[in-house]
N, CA and C of each residue as an Amber inpcrd file, in Angstrom:
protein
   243
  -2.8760000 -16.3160000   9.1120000  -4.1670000 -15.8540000   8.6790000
  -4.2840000 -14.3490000   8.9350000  -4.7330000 -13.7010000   8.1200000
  -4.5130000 -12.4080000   7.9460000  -6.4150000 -11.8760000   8.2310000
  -6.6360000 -11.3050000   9.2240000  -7.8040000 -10.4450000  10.2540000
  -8.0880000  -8.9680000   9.4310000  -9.0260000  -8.9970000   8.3280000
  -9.6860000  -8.2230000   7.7520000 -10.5360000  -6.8020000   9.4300000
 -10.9730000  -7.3900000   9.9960000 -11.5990000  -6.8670000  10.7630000
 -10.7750000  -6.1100000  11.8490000  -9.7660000  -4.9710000  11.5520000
  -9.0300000  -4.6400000  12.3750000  -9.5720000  -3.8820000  13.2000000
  -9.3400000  -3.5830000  14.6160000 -10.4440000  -2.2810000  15.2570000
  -9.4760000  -1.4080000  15.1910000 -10.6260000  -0.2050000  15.2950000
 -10.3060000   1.5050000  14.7760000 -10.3540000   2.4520000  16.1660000
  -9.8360000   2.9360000  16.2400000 -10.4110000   4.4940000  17.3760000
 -10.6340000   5.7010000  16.6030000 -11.6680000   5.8570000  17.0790000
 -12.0920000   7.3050000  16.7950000 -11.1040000   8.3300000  17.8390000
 -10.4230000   9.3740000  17.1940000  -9.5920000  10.7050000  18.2650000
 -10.0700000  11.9340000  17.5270000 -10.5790000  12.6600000  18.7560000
 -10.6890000  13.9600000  18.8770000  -9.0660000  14.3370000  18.9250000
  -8.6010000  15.3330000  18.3400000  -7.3930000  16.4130000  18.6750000
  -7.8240000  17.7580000  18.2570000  -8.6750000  18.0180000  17.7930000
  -9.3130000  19.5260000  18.8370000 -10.8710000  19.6860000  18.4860000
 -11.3950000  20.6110000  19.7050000 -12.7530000  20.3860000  18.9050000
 -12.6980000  21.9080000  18.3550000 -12.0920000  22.3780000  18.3440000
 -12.3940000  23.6010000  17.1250000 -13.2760000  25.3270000  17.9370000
 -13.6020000  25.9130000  17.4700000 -14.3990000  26.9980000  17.8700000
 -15.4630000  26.4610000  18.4580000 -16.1150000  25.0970000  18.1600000
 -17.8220000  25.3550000  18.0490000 -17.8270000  24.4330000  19.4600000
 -17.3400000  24.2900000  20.3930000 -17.0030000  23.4460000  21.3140000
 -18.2600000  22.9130000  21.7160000 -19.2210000  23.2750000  21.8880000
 -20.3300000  22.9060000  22.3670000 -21.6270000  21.7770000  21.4810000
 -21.1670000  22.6280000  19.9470000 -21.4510000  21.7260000  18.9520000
 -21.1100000  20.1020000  19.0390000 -19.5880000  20.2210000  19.2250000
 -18.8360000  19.1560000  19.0060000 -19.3850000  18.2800000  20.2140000
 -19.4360000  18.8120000  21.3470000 -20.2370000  17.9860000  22.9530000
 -21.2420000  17.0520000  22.9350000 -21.9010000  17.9000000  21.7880000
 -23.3040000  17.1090000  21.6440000 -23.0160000  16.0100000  20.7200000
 -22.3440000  16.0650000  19.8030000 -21.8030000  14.3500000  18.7140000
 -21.2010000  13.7710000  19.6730000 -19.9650000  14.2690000  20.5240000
 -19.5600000  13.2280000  21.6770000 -20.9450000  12.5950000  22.4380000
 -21.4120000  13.3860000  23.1080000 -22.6490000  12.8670000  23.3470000
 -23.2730000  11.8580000  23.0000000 -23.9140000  11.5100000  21.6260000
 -24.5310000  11.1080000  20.6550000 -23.3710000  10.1130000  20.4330000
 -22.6140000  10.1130000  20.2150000 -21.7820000   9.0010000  19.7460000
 -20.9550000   7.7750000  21.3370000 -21.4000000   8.5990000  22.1450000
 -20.5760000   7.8060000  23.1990000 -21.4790000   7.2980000  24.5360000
 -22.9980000   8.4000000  24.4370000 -24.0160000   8.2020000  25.2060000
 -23.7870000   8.2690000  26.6110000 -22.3810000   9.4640000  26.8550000
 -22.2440000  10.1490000  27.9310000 -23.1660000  11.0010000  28.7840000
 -23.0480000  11.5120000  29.9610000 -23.8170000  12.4590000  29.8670000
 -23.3380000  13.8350000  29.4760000 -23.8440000  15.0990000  29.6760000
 -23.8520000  16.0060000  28.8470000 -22.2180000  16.7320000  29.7270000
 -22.0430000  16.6790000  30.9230000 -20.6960000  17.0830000  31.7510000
 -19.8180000  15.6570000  31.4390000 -19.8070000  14.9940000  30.8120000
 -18.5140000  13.8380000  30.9310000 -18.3340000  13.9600000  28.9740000
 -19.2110000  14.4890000  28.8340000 -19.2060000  14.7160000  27.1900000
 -18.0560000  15.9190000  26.7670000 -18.3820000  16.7610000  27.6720000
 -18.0700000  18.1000000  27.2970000 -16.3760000  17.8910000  27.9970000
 -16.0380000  17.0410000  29.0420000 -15.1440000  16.7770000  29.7740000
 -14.0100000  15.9710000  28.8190000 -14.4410000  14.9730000  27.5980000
 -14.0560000  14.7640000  26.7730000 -13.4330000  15.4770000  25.9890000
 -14.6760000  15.9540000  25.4320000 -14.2180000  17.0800000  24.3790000
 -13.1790000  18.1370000  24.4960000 -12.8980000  18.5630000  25.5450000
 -11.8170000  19.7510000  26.0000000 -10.7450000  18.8490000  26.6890000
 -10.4180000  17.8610000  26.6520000  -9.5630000  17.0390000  27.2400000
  -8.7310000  16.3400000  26.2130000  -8.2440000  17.3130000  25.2960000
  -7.4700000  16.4330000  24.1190000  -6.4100000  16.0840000  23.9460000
  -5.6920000  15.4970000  23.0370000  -6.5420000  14.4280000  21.8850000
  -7.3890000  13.0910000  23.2090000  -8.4770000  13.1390000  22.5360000
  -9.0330000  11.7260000  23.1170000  -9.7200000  11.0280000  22.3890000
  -9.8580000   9.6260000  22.9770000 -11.0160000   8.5530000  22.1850000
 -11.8230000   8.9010000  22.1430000 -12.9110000   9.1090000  21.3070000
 -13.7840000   9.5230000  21.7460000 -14.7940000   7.6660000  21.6060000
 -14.3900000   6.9820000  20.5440000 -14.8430000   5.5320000  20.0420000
 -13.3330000   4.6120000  20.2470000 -13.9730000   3.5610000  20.9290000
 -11.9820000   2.4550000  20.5380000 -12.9400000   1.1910000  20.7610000
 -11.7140000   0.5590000  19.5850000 -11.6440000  -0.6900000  19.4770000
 -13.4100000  -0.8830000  18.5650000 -13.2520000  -0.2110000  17.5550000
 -14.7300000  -0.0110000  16.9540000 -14.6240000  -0.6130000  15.0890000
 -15.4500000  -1.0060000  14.2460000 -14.9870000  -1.5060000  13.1990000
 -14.7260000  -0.1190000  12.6050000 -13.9160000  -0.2020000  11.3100000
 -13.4210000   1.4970000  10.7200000 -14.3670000   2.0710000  10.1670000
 -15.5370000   1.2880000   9.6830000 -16.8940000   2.2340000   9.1040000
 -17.5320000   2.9810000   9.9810000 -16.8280000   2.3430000  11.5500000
 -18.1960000   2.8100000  12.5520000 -17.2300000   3.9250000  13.1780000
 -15.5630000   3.8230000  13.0210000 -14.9260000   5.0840000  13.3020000
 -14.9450000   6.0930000  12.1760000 -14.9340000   5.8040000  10.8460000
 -14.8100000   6.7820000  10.0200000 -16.3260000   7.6260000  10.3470000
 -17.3120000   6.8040000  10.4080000 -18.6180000   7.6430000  10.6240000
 -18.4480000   8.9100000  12.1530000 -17.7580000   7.9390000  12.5980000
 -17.3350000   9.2160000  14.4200000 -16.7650000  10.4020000  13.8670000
 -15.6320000  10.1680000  12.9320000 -14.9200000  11.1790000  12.4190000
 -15.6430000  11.8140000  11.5880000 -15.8490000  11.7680000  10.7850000
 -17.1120000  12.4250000   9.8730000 -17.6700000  13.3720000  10.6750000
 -18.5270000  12.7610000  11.6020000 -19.6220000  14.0220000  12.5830000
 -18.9160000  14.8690000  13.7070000 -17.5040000  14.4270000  13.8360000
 -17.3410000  14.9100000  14.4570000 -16.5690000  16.5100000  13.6130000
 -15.8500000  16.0570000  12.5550000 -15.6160000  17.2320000  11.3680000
 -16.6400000  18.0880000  10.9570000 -17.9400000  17.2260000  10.8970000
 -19.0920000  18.2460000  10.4670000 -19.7470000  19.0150000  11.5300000
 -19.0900000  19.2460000  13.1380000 -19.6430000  19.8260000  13.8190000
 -18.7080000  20.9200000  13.7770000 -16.8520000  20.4230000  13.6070000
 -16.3370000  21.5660000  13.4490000 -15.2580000  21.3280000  14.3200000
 -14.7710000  19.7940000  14.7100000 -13.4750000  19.5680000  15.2250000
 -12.7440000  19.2170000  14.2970000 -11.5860000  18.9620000  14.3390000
 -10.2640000  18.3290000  13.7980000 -10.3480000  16.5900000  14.6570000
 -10.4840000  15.4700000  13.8230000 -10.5070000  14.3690000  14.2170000
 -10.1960000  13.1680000  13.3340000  -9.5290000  12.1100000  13.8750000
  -8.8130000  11.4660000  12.6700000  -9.4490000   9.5530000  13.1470000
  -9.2480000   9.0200000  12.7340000  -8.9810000   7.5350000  13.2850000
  -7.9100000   7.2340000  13.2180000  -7.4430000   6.1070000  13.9540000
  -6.6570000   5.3910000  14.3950000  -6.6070000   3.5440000  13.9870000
  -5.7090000   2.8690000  13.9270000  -5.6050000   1.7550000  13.8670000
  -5.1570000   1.1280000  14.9680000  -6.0880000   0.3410000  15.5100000
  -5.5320000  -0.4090000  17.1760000  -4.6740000  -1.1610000  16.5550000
  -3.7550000  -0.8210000  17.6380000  -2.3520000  -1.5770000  17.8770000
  -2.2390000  -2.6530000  18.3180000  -1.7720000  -4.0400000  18.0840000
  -1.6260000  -5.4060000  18.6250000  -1.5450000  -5.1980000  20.3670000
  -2.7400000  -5.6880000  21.2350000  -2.2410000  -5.5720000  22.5380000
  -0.8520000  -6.4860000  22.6530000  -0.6490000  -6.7080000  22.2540000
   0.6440000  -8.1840000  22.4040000   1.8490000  -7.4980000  22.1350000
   1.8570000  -6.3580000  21.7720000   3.1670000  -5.6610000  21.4790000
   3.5370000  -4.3070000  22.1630000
């Protein structure tokens, strides 16, 4: 049986010039506080979302591009392997 519902990660790999911009979507997207946000963000590549459906990572990636990082999703990997 073949699992339509694969989970996604959202990755930061850089946040770009606007670093502070980008803090606040980590923020907003992870409901950190504003020092574990920013601790993220300069700590790259990181999750910033895992194990999330891909609409709800492509949307991470999205805001996180429109603040002005470089960020991609990911496809979780079988824990079993």
């Amino acid at each position: 049986m073949v699992c339509d519902d694969v989970p996604h990660d959202a990755l930061l790999t850089d946040p770009g010039v606007r670093v502070m911009d980008v803090v606040q979507v980590v923020r907003r997207l992870t409901g950190l506080s504003l020092w574990r946000s920013q601790d993220l963000a300069t700590q790259v590549p990181a999750v910033v979302l895992a194990c999330v459906p891909e609409e709800d990572a492509a949307a991470a990636v999205s805001a996180l591009r429109d603040a002005g990082a470089r960020a991609e999703t990911r496809e979780r990997q079988d824990p079993d392997s």
